[in-house]
VOVO-259784 format. One record per atom (N, C-alpha, C): atom name; x, y, z. Coordinates in pm, 1 decimal. Layout:
CA X Y Z $
...
//
This chain:
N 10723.3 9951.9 10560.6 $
CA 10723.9 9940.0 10416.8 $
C 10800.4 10055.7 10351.9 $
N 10800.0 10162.6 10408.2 $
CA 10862.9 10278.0 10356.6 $
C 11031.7 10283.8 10387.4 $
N 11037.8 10234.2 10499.5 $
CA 11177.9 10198.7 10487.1 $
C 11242.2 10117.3 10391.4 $
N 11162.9 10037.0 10369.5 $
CA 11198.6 9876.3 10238.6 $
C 11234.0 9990.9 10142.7 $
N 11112.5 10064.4 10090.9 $
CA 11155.2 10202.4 9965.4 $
C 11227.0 10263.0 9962.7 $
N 11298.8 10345.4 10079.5 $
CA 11411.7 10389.1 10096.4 $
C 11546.9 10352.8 10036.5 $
N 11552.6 10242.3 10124.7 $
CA 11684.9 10124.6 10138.1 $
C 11672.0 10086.5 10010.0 $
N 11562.5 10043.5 9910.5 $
CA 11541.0 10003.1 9781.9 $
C 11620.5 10100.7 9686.8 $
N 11596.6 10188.4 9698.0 $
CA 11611.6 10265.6 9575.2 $
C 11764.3 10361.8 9650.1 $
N 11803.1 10373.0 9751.4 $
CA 11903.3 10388.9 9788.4 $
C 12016.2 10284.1 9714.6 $
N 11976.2 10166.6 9725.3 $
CA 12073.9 10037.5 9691.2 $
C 12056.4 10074.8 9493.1 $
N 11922.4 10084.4 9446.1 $
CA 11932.9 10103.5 9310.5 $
C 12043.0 10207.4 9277.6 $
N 12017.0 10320.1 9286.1 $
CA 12127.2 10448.3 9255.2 $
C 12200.9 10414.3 9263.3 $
N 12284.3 10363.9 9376.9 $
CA 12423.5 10348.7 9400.2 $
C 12478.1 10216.9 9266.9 $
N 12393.3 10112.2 9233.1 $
CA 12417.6 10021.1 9173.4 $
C 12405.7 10065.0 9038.4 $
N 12303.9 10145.9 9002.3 $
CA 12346.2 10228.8 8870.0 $
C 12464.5 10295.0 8843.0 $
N 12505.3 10401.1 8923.5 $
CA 12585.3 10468.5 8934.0 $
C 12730.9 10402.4 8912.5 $
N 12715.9 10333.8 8968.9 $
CA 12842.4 10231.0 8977.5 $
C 12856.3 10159.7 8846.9 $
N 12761.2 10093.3 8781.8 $
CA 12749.4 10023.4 8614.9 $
C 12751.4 10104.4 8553.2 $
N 12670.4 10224.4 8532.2 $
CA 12706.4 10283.8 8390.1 $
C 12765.7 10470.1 8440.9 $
N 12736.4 10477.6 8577.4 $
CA 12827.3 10609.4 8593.4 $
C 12739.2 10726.9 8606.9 $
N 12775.3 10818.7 8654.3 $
CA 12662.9 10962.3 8694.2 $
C 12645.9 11037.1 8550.5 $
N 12526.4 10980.5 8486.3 $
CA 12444.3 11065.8 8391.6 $
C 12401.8 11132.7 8396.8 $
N 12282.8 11097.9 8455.4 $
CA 12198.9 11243.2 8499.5 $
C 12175.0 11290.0 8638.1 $
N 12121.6 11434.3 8648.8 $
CA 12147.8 11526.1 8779.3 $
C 12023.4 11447.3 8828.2 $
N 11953.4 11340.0 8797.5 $
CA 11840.6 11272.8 8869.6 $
C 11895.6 11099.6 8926.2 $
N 12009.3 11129.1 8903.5 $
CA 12033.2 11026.8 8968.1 $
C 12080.1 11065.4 9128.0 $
N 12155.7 11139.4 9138.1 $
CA 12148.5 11209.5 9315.4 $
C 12089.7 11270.2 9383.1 $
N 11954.1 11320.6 9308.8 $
CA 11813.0 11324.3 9341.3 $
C 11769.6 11253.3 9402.0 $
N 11699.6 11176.5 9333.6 $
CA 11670.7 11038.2 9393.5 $
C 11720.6 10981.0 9509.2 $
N 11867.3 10952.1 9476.1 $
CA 11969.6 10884.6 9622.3 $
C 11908.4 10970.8 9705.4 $
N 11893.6 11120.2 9733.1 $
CA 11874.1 11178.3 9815.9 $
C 11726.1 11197.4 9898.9 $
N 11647.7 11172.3 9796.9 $
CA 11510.7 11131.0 9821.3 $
C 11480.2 10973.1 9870.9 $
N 11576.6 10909.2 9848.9 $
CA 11596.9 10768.0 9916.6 $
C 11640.6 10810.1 10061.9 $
N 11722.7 10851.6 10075.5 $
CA 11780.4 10864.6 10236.2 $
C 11672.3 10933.8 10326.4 $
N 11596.6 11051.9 10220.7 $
CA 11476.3 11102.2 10330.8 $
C 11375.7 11026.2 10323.0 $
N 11347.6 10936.0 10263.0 $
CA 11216.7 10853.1 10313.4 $
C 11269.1 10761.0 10422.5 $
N 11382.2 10689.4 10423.7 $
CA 11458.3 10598.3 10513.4 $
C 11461.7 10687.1 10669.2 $
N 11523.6 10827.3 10647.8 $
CA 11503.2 10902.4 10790.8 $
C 11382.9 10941.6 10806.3 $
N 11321.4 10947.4 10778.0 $
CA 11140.2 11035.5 10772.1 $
C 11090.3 10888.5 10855.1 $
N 11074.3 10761.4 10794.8 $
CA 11005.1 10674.0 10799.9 $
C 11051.6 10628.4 10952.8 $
N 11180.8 10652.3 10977.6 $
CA 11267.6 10601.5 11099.3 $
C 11190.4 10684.1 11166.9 $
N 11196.1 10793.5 11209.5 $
CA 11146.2 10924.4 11256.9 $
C 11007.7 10896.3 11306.9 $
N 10928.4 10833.0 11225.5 $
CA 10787.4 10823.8 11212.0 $
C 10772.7 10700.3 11329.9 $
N 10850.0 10601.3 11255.1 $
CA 10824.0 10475.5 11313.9 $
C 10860.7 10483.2 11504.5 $
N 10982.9 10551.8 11538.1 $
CA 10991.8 10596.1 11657.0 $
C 10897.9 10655.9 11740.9 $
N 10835.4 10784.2 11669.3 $
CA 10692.7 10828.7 11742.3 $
C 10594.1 10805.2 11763.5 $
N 10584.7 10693.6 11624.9 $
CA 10452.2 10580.6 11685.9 $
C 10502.9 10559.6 11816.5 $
N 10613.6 10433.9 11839.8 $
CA 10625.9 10370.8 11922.7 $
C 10654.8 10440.2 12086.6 $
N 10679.1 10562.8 12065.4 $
CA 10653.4 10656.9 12215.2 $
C 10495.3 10693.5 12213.6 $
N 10458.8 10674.0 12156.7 $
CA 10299.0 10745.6 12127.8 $
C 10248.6 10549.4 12242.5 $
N 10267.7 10484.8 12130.2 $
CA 10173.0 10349.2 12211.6 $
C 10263.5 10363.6 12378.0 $
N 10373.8 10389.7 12416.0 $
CA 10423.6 10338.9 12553.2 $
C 10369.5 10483.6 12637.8 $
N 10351.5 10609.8 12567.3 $
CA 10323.6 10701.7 12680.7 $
C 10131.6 10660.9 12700.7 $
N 10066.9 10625.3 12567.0 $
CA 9907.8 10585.2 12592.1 $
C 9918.8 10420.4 12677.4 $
N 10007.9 10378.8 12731.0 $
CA 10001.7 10209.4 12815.1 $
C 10080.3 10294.4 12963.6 $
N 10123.0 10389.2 12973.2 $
CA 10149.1 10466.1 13120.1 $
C 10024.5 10497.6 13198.3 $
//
């Protein structure tokens, strides 16, 4: 789900940005806070999944 948020609001910024143009210093904020929930969540979601295959060894 946190990836969906990421990728969400990653795709928003850029689509703002693009219609009406870089206003405010919170608009590449954001983008940037989009990309770390997208890597964080990736990150996360990976260590689950070594976590369940080293507890089934």
């Amino acid at each position: 789900m946190t990836m969906i948020a990421g990728t969400a609001m990653i795709i928003w910024i850029f689509v703002q940005v693009a219609l009406i143009g870089l206003i405010s210093w919170m608009q590449p904020v954001f983008f940037i806070i989009g990309g770390l929930e997208l890597i964080l969540s990736y990150r996360l979601r990976l260590e689950k999944k070594n976590q369940i295959r080293s507890f089934n060894d």
